[in-house]
MMTF fields as JSON, N, C-alpha, C and O atoms, coordinates in Angstrom:
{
  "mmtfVersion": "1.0.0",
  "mmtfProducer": "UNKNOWN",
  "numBonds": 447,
  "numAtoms": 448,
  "numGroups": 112,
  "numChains": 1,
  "numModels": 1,
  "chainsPerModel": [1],
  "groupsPerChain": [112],
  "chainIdList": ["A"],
  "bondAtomList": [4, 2, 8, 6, 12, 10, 16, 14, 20, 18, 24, 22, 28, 26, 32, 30, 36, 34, 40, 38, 44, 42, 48, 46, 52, 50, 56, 54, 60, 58, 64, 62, 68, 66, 72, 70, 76, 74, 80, 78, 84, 82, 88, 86, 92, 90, 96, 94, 100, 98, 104, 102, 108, 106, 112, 110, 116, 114, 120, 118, 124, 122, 128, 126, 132, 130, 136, 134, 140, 138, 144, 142, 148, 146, 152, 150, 156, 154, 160, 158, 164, 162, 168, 166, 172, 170, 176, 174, 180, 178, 184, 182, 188, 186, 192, 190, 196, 194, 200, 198, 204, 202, 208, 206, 212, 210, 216, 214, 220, 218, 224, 222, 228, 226, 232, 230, 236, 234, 240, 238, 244, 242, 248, 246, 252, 250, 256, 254, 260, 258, 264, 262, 268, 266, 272, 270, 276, 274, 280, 278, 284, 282, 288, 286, 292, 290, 296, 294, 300, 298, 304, 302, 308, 306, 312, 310, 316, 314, 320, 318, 324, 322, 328, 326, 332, 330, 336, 334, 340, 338, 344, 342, 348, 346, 352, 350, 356, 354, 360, 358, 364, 362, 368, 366, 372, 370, 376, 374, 380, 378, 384, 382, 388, 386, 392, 390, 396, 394, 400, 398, 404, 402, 408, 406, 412, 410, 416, 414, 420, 418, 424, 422, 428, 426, 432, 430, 436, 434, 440, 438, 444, 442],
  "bondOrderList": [1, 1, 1, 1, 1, 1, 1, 1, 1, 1, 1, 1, 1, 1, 1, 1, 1, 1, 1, 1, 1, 1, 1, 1, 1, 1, 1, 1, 1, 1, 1, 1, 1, 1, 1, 1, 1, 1, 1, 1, 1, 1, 1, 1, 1, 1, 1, 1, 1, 1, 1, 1, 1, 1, 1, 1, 1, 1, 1, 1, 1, 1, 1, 1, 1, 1, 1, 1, 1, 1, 1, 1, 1, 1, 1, 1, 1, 1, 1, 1, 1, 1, 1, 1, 1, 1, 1, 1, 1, 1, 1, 1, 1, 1, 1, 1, 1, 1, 1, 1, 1, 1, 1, 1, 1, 1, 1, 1, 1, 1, 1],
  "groupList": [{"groupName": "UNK", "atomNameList": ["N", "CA", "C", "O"], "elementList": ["N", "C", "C", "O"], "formalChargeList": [0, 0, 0, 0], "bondAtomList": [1, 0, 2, 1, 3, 2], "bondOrderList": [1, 1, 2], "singleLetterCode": "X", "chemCompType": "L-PEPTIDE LINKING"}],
  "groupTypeList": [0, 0, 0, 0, 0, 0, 0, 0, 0, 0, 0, 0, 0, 0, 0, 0, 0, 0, 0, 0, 0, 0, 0, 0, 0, 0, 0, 0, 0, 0, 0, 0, 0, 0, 0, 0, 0, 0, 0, 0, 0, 0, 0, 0, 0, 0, 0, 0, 0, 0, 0, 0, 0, 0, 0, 0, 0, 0, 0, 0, 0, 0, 0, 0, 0, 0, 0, 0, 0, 0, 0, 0, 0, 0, 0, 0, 0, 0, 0, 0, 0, 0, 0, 0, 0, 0, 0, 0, 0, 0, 0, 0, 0, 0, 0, 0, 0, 0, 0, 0, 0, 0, 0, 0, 0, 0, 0, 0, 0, 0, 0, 0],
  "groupIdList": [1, 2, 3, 4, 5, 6, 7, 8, 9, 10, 11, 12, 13, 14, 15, 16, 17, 18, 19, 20, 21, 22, 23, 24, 25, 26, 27, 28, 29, 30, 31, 32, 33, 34, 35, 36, 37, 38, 39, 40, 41, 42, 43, 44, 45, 46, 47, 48, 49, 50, 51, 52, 53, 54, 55, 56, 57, 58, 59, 60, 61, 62, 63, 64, 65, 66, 67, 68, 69, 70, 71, 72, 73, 74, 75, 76, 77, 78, 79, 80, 81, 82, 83, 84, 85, 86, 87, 88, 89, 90, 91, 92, 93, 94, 95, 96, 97, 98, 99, 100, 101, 102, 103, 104, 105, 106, 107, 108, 109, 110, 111, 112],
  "secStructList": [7, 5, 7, 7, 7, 1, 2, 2, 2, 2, 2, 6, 6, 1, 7, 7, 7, 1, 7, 3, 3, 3, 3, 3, 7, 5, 7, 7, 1, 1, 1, 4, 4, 4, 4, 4, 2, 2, 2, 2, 2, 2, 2, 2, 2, 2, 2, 2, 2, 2, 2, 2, 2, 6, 6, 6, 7, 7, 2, 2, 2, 2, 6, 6, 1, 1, 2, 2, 2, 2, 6, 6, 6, 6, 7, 2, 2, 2, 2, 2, 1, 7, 7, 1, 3, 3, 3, 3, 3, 3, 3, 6, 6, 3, 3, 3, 3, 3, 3, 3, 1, 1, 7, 7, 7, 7, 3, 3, 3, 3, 3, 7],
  "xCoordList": [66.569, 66.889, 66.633, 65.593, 67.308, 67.249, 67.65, 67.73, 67.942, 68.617, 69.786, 70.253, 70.544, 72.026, 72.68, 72.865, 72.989, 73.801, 74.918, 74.641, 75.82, 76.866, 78.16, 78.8, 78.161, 79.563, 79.157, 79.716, 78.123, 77.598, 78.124, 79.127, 77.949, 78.291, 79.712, 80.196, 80.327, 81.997, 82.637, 83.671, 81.642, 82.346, 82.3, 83.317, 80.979, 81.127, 81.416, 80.991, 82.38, 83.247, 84.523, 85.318, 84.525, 85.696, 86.128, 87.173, 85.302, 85.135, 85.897, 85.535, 87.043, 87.839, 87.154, 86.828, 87.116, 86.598, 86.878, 86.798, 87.244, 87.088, 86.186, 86.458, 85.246, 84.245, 83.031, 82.903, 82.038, 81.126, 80.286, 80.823, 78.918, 78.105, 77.139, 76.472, 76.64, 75.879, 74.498, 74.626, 73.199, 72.167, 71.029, 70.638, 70.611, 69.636, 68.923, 69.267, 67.286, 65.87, 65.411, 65.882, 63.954, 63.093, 62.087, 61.913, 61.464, 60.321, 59.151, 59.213, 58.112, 57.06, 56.168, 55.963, 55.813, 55.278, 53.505, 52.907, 52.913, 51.492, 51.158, 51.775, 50.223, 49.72, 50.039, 51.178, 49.09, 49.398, 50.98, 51.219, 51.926, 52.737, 53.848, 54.944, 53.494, 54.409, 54.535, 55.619, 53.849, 53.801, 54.793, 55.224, 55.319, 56.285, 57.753, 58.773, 57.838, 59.24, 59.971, 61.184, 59.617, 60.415, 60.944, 61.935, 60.269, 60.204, 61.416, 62.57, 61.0, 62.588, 64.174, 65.27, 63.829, 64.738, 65.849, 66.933, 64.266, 65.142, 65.615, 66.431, 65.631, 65.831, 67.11, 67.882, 67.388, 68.434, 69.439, 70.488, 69.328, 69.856, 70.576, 71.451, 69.643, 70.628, 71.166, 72.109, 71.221, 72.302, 73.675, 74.899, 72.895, 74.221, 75.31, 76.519, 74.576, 74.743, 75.954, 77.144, 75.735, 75.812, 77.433, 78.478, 77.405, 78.562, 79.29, 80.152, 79.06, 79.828, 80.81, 82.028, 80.069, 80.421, 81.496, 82.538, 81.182, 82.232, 83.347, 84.219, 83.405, 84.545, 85.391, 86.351, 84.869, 85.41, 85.03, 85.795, 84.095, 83.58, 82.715, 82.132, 82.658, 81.931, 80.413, 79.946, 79.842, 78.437, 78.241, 77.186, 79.121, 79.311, 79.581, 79.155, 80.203, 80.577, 79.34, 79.218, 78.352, 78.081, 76.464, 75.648, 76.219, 75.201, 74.489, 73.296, 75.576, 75.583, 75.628, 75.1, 76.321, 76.629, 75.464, 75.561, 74.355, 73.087, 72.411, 71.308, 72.402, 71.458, 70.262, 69.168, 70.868, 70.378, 69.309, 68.242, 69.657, 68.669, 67.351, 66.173, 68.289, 66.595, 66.287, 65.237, 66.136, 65.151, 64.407, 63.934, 64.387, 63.659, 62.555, 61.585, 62.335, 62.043, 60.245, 59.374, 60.44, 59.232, 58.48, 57.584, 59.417, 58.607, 57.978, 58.461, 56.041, 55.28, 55.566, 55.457, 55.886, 55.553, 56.737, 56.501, 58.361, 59.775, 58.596, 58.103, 58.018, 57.767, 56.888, 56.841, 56.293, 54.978, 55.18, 54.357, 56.746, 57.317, 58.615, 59.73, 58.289, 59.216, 59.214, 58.358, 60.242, 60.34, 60.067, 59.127, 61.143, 61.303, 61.829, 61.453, 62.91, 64.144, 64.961, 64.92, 65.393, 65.893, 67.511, 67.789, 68.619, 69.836, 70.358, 69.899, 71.578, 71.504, 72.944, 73.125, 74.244, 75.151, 75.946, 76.238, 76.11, 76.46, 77.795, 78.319, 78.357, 79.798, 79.571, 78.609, 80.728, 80.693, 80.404, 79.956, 80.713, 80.555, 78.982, 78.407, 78.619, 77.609, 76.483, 76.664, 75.486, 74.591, 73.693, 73.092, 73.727, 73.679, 71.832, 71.818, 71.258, 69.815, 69.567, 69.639, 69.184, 69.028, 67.909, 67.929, 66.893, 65.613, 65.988, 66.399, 65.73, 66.048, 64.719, 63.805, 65.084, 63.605, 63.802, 63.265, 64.569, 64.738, 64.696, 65.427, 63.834, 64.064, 65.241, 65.971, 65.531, 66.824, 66.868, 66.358, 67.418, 67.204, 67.569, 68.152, 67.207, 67.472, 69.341, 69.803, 69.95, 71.637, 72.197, 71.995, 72.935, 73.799, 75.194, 75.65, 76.091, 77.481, 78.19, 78.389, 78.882, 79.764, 81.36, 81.963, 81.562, 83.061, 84.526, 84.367, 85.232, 86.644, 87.635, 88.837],
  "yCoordList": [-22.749, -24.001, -25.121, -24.986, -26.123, -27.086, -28.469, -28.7, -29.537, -30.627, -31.001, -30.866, -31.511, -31.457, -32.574, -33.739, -32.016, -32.825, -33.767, -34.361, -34.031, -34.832, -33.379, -33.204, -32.63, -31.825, -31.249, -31.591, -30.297, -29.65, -30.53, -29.972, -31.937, -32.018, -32.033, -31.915, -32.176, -32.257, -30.474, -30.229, -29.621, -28.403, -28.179, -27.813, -28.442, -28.317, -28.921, -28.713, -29.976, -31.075, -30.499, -30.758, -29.498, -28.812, -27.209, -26.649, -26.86, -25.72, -25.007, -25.233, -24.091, -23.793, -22.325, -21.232, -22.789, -21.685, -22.583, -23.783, -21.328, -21.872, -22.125, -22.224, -22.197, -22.514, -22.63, -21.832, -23.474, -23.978, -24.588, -24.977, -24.736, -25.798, -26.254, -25.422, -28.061, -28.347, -28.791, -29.355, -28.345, -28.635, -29.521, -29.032, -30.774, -31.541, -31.903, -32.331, -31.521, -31.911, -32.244, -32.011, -33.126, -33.713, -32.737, -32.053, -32.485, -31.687, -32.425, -33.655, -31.842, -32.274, -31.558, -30.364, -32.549, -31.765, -31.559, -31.41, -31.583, -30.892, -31.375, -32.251, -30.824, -30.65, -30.212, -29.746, -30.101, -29.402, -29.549, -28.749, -30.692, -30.571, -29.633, -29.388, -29.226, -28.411, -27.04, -26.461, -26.63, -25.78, -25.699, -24.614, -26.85, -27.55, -27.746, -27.942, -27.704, -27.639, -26.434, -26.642, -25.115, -23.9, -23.708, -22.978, -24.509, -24.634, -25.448, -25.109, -26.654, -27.276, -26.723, -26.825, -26.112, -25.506, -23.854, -23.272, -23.874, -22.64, -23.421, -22.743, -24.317, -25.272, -25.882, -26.178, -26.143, -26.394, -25.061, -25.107, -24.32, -23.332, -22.363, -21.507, -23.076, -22.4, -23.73, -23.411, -24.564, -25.769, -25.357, -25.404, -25.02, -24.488, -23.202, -23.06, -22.58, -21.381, -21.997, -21.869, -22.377, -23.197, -23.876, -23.429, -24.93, -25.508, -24.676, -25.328, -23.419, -22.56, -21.919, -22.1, -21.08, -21.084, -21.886, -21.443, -22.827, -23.879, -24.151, -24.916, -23.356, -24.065, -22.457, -22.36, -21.427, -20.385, -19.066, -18.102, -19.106, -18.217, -17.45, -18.064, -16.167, -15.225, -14.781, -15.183, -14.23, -14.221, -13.016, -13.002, -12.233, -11.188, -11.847, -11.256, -12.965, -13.64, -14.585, -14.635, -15.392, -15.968, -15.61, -16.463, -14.454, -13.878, -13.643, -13.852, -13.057, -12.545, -13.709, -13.605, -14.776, -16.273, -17.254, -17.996, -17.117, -17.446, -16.917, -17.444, -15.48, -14.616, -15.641, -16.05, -15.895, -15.942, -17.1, -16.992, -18.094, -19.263, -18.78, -19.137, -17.555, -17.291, -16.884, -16.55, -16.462, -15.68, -16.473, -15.992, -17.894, -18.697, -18.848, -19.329, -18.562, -19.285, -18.156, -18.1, -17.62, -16.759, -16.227, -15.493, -17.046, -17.461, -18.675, -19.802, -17.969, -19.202, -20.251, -21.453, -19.251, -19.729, -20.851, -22.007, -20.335, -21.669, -22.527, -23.255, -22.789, -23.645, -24.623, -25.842, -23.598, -24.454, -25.447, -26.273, -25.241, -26.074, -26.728, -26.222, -27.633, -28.864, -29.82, -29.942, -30.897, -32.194, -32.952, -32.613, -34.143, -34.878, -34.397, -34.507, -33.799, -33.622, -31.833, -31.154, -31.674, -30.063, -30.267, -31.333, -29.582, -29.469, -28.045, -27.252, -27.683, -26.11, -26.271, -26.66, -25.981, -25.551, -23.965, -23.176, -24.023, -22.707, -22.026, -22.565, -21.261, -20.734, -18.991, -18.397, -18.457, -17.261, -16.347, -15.213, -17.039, -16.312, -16.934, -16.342, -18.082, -18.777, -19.459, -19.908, -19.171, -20.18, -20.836, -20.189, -22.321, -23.034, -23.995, -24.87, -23.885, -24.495, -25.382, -25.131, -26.751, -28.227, -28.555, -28.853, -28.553, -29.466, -31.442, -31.739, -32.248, -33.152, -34.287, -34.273, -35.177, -36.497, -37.212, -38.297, -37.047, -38.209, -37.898, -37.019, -38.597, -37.969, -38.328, -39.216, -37.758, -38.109, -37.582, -36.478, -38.234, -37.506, -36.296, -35.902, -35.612, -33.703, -34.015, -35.094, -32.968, -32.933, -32.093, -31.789, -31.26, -30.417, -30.812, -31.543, -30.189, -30.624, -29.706, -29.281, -28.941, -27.941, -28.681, -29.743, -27.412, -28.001, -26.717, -25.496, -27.113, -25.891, -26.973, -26.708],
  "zCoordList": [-10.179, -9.567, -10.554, -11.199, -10.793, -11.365, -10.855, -9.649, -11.949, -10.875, -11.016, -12.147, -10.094, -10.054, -10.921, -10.571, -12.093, -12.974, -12.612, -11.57, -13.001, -12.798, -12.415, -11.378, -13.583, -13.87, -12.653, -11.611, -12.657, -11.247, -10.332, -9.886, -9.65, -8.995, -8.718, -7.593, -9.746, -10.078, -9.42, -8.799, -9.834, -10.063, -8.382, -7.792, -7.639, -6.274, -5.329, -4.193, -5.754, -5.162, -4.813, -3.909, -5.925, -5.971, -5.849, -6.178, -5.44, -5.045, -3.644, -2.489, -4.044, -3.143, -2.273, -2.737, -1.011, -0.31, 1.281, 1.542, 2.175, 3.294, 4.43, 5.627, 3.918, 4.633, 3.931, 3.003, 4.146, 2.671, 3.679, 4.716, 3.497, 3.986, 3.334, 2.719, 3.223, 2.194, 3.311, 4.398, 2.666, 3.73, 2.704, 1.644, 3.154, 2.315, 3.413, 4.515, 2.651, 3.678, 2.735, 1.622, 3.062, 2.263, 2.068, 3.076, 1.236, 0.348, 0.077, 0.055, -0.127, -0.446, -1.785, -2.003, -2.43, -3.696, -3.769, -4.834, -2.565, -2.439, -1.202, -0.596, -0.85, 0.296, 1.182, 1.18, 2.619, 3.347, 4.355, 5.259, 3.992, 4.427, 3.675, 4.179, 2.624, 2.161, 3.496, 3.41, 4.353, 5.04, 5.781, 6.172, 6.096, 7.496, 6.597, 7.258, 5.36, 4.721, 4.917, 4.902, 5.116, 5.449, 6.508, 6.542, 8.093, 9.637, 9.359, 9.621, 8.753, 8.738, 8.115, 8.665, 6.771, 6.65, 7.599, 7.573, 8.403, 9.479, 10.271, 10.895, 10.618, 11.821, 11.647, 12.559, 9.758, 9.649, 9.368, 10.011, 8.822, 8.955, 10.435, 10.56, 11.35, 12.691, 12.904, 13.628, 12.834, 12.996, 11.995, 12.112, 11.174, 9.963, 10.567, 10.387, 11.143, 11.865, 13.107, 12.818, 13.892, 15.222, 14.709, 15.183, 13.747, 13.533, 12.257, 11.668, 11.805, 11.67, 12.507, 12.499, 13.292, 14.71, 15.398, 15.881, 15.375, 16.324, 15.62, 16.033, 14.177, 13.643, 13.349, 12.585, 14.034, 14.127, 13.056, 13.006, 12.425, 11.697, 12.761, 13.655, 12.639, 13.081, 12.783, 11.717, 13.364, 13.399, 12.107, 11.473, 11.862, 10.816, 9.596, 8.604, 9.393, 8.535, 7.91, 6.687, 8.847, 8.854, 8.536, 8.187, 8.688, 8.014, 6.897, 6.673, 6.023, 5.038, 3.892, 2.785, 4.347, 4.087, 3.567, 2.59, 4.401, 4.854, 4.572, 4.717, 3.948, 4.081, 2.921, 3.309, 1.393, 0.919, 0.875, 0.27, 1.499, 2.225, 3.034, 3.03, 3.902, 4.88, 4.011, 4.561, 2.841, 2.109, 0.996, -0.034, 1.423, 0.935, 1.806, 1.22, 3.205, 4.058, 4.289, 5.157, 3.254, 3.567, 1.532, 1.114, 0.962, -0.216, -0.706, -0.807, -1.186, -0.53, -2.304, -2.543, -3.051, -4.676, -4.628, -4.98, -4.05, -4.36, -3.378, -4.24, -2.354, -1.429, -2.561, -2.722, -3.18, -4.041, -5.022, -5.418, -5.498, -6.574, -5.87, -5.745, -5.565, -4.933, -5.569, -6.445, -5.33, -5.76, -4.235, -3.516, -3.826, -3.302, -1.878, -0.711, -2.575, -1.704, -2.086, -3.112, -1.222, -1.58, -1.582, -1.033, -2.022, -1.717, -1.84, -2.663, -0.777, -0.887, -0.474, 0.68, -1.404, -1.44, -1.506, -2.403, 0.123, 0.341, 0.636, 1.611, 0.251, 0.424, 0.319, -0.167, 0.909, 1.57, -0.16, -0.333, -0.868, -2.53, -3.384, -4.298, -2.843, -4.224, -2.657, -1.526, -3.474, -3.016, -4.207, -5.065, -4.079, -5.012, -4.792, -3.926, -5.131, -4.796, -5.83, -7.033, -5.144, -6.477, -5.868, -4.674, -6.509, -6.425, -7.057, -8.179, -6.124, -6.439, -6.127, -5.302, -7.138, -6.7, -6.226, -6.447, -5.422, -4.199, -2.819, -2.363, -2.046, -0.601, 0.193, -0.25, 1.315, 2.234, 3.602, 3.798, 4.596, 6.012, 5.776, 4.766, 6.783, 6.745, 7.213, 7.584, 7.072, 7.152, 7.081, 5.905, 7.527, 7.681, 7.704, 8.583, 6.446, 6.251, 6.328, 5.19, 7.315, 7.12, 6.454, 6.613, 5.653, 5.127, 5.886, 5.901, 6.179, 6.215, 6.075, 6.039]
}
């Protein structure tokens, strides 16, 4: 994980796939609230889930999609190295993880 350059952001501006979702929460870089950053990210993740769903993707689809996010959600060491803010660009082929220094409301962006 690193931080999201310019071209990076260029390349996933443009990124053809039909169905994509971008998820940004705020992070914390010590203390005990770092505990409560993974709760949020599951939290956003079934929202991610949810308006997948509604836009007609399947629960088979939508799994495997995701998978690789929940599997942040139970490692304590990525939790331990945060910035500000998290960003997680996801498509049925790439999942894309940007540590960023800026905070921002939590968000869920599905794309089709």
């Amino acid at each position: 994980m690193q931080l999201l350059s310019r071209s990076q952001f260029d390349q996933l501006s443009q990124s053809a796939s039909d169905y994509s979702v971008s998820i940004y929460l705020p992070t914390h870089e010590a203390g005990p609230e770092i505990q409560q950053d993974p709760i949020r990210l599951k939290n956003l993740l079934s929202e991610a889930e949810s308006k997948l769903l509604e836009a007609g993707m399947s629960k088979h689809e939508i799994g495997p999609m995701l998978e690789p996010a929940h599997g942040l959600l139970d490692d304590e060491r990525f939790w331990r190295y945060q910035s500000r803010g998290l960003a997680l660009f996801i498509t049925a082929d790439s999942t894309r993880i940007y540590r960023l220094p800026l905070s921002f409301e939590p968000l869920v962006l599905p794309e089709f």
